[in-house]
C-alpha positions in Angstrom: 2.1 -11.7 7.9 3.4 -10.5 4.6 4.4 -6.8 4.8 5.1 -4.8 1.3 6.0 -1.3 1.0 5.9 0.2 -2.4 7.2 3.3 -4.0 4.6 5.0 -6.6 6.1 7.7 -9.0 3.1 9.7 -10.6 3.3 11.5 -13.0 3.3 15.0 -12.4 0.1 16.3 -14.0 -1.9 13.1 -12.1 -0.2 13.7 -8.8 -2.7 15.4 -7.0 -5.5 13.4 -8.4 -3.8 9.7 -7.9 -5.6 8.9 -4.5 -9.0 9.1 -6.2 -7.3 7.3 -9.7 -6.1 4.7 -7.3 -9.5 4.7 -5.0 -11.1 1.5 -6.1 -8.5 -0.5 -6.3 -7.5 0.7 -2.8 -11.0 0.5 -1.5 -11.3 -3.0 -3.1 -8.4 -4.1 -1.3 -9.2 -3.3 2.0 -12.6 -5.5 1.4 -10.4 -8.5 1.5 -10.9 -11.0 4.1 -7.0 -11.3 4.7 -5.8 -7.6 4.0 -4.3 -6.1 7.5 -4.0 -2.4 5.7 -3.5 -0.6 2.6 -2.6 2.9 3.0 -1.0 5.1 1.1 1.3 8.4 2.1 2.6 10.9 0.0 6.1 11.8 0.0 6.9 15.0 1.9 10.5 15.1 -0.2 8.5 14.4 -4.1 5.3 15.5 -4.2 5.0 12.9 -7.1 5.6 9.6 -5.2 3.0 7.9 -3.0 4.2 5.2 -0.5 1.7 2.3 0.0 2.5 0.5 2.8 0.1 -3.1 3.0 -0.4 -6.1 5.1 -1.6 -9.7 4.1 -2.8 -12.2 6.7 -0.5 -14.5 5.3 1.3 -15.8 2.2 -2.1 -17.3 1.1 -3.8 -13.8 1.2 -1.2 -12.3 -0.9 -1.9 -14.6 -3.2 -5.4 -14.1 -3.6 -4.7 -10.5 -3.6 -2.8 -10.5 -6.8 -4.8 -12.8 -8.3 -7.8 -10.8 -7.6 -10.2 -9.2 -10.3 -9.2 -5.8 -8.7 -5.4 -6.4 -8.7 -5.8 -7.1 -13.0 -7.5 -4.7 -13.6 -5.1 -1.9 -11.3 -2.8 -3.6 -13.6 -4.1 -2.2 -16.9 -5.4 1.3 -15.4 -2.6 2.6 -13.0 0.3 1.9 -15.0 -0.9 5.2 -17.8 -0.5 7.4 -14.7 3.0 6.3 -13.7 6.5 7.6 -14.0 8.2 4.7 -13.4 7.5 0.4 -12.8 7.0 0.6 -9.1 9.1 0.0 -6.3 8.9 -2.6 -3.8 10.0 -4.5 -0.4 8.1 -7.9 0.7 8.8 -9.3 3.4 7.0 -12.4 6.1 7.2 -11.2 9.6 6.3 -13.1 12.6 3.6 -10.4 13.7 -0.2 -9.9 12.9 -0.4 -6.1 13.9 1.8 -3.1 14.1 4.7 -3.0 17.4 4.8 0.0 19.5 8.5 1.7 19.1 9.3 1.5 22.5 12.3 4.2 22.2 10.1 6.5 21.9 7.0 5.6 24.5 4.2 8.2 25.3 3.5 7.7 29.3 -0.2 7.5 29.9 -1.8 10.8 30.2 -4.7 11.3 32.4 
């Protein structure tokens, strides 16, 4: 799977409001046959970054993800609301789903 995280500095009079400025897009996103996830977090330390964190099938998803009628126009309507050119790590993992962190294992409760 591709697996992106990005870093989404806001700025600081849209903060509070950038999950519904982002909802479309986001909404659109997960309608896509070869999105995993896309969900976004806010940052605990800045109140004015987000942190979407996003899985594509494979390489051919994230393809059609950015090339997506969705994707352009997020282009041209999130960027006014932004701080900052986004940050980002892309990687391809071997893995279609999330890993439990075994180091840290819940026993099964009754």
């Amino acid at each position: 799977m591709i697996f992106i995280t990005a870093k989404f500095r806001v700025l600081p009079d849209h903060a509070d409001r950038f999950p519904e400025i982002a909802g479309e897009f986001t909404q659109a996103t997960r309608d896509e046959p070869g999105c995993l996830w896309f969900d976004w977090s806010r940052s605990l330390a800045d109140p004015t970054e987000y942190v979407l964190v996003e899985a594509f099938r494979d390489g051919e998803a994230g393809a059609a993800h950015v090339q997506s009628e969705h994707f352009r126009k997020a282009q041209q309507t999130l960027p006014p609301y932004l701080a900052e050119t986004p940050r980002i790590v892309n990687a391809t993992v071997p893995q279609d789903d999330w890993s439990l962190l075994g180091e840290m294992a819940v026993p099964e409760r009754d």
